[in-house]
Every structure is written in structure tokens, then in C-alpha cells.
MIPA-435865 format. One record per residue (C-alpha): residue number from 1; residue in three letters; x, y, z. Coordinates in Angstrom, 1 decimal, padded with zeros to 4 digits. Layout:
BEGIN
+-------+--------+--------+--------+--------+
: rokol : drense :      u :      v :      w :
+-------+--------+--------+--------+--------+
:   NUM :    ALA :      X :      Y :      Z :
...
+-------+--------+--------+--------+--------+
REM end
This chain:
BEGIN
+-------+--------+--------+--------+--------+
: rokol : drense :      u :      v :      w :
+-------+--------+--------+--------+--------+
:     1 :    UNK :  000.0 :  000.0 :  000.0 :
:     2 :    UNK :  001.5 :  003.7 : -001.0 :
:     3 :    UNK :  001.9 :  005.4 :  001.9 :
:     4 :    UNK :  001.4 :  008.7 :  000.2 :
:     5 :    UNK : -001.2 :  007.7 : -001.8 :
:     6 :    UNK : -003.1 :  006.6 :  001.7 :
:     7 :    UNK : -002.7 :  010.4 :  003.0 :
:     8 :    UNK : -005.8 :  012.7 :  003.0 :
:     9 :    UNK : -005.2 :  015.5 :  001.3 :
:    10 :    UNK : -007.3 :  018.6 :  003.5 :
:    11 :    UNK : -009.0 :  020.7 :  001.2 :
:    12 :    UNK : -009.0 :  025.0 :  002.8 :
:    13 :    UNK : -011.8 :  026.9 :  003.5 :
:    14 :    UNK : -012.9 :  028.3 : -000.5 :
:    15 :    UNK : -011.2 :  025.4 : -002.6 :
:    16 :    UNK : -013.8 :  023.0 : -004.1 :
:    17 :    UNK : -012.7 :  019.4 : -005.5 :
:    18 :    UNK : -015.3 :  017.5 : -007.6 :
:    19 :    UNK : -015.0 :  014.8 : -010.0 :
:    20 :    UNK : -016.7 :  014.3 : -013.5 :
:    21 :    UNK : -015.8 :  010.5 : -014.0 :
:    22 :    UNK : -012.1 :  010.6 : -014.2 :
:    23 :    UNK : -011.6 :  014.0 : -014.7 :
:    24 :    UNK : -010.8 :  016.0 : -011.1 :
:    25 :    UNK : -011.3 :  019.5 : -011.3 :
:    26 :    UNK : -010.1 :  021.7 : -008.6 :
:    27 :    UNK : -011.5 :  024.9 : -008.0 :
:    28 :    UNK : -010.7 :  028.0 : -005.6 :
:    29 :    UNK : -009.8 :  031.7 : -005.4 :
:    30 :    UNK : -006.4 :  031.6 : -007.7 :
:    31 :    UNK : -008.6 :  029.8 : -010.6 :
:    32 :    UNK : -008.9 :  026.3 : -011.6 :
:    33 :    UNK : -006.9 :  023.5 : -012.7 :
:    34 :    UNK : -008.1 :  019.8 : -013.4 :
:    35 :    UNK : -005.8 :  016.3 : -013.5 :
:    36 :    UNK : -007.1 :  012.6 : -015.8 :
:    37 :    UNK : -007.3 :  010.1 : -013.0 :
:    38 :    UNK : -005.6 :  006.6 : -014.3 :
:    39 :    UNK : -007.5 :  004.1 : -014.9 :
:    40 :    UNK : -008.9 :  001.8 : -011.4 :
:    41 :    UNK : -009.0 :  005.0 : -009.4 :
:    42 :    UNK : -011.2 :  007.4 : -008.1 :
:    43 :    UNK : -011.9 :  010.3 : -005.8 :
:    44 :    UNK : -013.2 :  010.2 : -002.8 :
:    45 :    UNK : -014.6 :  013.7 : -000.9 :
:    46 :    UNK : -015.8 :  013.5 :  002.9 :
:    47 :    UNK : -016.1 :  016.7 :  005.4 :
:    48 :    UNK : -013.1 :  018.7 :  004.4 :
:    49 :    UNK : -011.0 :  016.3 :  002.9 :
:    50 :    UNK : -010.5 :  014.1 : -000.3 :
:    51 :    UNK : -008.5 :  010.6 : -000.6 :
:    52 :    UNK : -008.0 :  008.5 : -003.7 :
:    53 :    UNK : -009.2 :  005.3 : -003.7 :
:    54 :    UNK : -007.7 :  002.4 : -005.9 :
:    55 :    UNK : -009.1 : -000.5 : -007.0 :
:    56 :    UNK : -006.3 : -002.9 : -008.0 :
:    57 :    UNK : -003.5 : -003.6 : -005.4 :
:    58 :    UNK : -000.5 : -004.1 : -007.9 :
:    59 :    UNK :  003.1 : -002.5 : -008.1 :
:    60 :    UNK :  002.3 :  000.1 : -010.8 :
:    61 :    UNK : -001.2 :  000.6 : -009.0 :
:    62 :    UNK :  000.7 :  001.8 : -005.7 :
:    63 :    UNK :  003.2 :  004.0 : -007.5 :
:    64 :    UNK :  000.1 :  005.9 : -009.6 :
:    65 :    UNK : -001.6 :  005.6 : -006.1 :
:    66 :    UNK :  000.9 :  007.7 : -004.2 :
:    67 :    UNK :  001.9 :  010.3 : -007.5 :
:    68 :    UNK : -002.2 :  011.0 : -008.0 :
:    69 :    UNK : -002.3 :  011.8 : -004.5 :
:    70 :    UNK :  000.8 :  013.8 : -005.1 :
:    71 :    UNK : -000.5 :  015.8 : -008.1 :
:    72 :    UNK : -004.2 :  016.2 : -006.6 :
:    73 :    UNK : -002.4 :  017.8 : -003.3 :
:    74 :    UNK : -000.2 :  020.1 : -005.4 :
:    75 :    UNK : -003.3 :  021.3 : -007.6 :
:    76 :    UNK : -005.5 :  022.1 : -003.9 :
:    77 :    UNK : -002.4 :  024.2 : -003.1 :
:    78 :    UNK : -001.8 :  026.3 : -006.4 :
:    79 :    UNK : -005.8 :  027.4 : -006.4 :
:    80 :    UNK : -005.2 :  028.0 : -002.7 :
:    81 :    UNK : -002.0 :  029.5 : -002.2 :
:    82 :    UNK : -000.6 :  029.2 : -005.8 :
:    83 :    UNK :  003.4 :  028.5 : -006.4 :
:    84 :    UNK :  006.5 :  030.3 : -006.4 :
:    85 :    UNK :  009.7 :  030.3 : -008.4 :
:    86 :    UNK :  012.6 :  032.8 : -008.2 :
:    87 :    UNK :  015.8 :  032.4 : -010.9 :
:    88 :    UNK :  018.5 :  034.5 : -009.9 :
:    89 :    UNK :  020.8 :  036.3 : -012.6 :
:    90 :    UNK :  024.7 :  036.7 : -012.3 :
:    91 :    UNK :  027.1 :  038.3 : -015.1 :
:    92 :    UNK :  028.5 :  041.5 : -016.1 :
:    93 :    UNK :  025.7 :  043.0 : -018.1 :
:    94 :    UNK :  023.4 :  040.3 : -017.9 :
:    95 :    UNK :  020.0 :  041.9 : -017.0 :
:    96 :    UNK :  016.1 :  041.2 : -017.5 :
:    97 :    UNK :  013.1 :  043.0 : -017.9 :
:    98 :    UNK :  009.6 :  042.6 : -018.8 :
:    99 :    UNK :  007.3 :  043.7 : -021.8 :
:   100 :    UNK :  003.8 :  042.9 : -021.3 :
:   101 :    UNK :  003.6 :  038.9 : -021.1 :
:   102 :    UNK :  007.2 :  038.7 : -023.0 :
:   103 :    UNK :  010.2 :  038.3 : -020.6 :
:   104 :    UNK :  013.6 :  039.9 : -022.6 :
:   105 :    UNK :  016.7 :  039.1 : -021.4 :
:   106 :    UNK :  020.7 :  040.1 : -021.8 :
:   107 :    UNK :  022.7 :  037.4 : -021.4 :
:   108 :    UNK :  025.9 :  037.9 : -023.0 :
:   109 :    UNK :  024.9 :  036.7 : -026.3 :
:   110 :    UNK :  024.7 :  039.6 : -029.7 :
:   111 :    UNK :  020.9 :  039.8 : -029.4 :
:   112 :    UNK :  018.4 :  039.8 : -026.4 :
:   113 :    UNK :  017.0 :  036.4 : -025.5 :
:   114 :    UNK :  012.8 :  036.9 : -025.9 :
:   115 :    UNK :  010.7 :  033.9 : -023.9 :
:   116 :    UNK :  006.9 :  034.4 : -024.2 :
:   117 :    UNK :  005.3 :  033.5 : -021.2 :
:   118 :    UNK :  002.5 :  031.2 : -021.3 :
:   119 :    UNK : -000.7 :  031.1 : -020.0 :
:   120 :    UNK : -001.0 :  030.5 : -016.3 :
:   121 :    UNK :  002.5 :  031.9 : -015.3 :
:   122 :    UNK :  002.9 :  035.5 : -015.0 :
:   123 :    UNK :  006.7 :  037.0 : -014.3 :
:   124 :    UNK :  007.9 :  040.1 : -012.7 :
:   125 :    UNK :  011.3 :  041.7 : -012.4 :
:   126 :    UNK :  012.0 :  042.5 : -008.4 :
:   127 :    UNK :  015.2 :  043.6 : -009.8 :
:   128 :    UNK :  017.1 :  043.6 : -012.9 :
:   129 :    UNK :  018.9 :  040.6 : -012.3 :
:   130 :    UNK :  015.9 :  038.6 : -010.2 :
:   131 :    UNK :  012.7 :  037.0 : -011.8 :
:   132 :    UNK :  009.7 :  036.0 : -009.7 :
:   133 :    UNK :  007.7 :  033.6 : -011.6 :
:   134 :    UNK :  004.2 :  032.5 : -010.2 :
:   135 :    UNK :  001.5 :  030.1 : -011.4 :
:   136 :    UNK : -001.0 :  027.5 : -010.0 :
:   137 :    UNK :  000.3 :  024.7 : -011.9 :
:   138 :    UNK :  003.4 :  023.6 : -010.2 :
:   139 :    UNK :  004.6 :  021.1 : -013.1 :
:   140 :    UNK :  004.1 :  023.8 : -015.8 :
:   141 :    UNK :  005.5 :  026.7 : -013.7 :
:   142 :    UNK :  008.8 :  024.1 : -013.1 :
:   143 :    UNK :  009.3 :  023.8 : -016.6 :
:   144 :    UNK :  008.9 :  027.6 : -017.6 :
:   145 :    UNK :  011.6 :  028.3 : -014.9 :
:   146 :    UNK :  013.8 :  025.2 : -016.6 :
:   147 :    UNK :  012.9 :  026.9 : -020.0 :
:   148 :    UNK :  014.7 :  030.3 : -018.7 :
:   149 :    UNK :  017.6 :  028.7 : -017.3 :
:   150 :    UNK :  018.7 :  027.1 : -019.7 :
:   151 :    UNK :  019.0 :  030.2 : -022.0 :
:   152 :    UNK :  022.1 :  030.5 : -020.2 :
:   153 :    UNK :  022.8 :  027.9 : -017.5 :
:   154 :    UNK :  025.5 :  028.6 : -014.7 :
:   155 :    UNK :  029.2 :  028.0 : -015.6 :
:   156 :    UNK :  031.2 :  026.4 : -012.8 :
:   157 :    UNK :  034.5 :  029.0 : -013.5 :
:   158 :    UNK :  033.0 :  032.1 : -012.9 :
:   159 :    UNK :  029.7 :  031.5 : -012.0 :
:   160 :    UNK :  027.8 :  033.7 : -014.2 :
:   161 :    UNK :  024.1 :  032.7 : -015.7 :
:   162 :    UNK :  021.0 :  032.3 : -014.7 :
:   163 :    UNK :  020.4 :  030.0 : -011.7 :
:   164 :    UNK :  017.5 :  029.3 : -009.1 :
:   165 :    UNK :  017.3 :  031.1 : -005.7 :
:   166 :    UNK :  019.4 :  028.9 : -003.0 :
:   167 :    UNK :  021.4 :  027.1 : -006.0 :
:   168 :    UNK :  024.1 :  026.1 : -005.3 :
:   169 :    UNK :  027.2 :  026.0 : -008.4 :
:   170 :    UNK :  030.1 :  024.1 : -007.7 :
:   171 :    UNK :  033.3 :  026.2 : -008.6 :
:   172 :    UNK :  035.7 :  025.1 : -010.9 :
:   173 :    UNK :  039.7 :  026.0 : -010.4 :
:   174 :    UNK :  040.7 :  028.2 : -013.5 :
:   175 :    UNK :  043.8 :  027.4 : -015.2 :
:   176 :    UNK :  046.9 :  027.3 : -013.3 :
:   177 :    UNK :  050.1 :  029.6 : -014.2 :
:   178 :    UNK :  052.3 :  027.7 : -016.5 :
:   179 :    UNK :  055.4 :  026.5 : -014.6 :
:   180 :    UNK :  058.8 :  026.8 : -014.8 :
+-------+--------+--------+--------+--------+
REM end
């Protein structure tokens, strides 16, 4: 038996879970977000809580068990409280800045890098160097934040690039004088 998947997930005061067959659909003040059940599961709602129930008892059974759980909890929090993602930026004239729903960046390279956001995510510049992204999907929000990095991922001599807040980039020892 998963013991994630076993969990209740506790639903806060405004969100609303429902299920249309195996569609979930999630509802609450940030918007709305819904997740395709696999197949030999369902949702269960009682009081202020949902569980998912399964109906087979194999090995892939308990591992969709405890990821539906997973990715039904993480959907109650981003219509709750919705999802945070801060990328950091660190080079000599590297900078970012936002147009609209379009996120431009300088990073070093003969023309500014231009990423579109998509729907669901907005972005905002604290700084020049520090982008806030936010969203209520935290798998789609993840892979926008992967999607900037990688426009110009940290380098382990000097550092510079874009990394997330708290990363940590192991440094690299340059080359050495030649000797004698």
C-alpha cells in the first residue's frame, strides 16, 4: 500500500474538488486547474478532505496511487495559495526586464533572449537581475523556470548565468600559471 497515496489530502476553506468520472477538477480563489485520474481510481470527498481510492492492489497501481495523491495535493495548493519560483541572474551586463507577457533578457549573447510566457504563469522583475515567476500549476510553472535557465545555464568557473534562488554551483579551479 503507497503510503502517500493513503494520506488525506485537506481541502481550505474556498477550494472545491469534484470529480466528472475521471476528470478531477479543482477549483478555488487563484482559478482552476483539473488532473485525468488513471485508470482503477477514483476520488473520494468526505467533510473537508479528499483521498484517492484504488481498486487494483498491484506495483504500478501503488506507484500511480501515491503520484495522483501527489498531483491532486499540489493542484488544492496552487488554487489555494498558488506557487513560487525565483531564478536569480549573475554576469556582467546580464540583466532582465519585462514587456507585457514577454520576458527579454541580456545574457551575454549579440541579441536579447525573448521567452513568451504562457498562459497560467505570470513574471515580474523584483530587480534587474531577479525574476519572480508564479503560477497555479506547479509542473508547468517548473518547466517555464527550466525553460529560462537554460538560455544561459550557470558555468562552474565564474559563475555567471542564470540559476534558481538557493542554488548552489560548484566552482571550478581556473587554469593554473604555467610552470617553470
Amino acid at each position: 500500500m503507497s503510503r502517500v497515496g493513503k494520506k488525506l489530502i485537506p481541502l481550505p476553506q474556498g477550494v472545491e474538488v469534484g470529480a466528472a468520472g475521471s476528470t478531477v477538477k479543482v477549483k478555488g480563489p487563484k482559478g482552476e486547474n483539473a488532473f485525468e485520474l488513471p485508470r482503477g481510481f477514483r476520488l473520494h470527498v468526505e467533510g473537508g478532505a479528499a483521498s484517492i481510492v484504488r481498486e487494483r492492489d498491484d506495483a504500478q497501481a501503488s506507484a500511480l496511487h501515491g503520484l495522483s495523491r501527489a498531483i491532486i495535493a499540489n493542484m488544492v495548493h496552487g488554487v489555494s495559495q498558488g506557487f513560487t519560483r525565483v531564478l536569480e541572474i549573475e554576469g556582467m551586463g546580464y540583466k532582465a526586464e519585462m514587456k507585457g507577457r514577454t520576458l527579454e533578457l541580456q545574457l551575454g549573447y549579440s541579441h536579447p533572449v525573448i521567452y513568451e510566457l504562457p498562459a497560467g504563469i505570470d513574471a515580474r522583475c523584483e530587480s534587474t537581475t531577479r525574476i519572480v515567476l508564479t503560477g497555479i500549476d506547479k509542473g508547468k510553472l517548473g518547466q517555464v523556470a527550466a525553460n529560462v535557465r537554460a538560455f544561459r545555464p550557470p558555468e562552474p568557473y565564474k559563475g555567471k548565468g542564470i540559476r534558481y534562488e538557493g542554488e548552489h554551483i560548484r566552482r571550478k579551479a581556473g587554469k593554473s600559471a604555467a610552470g617553470a
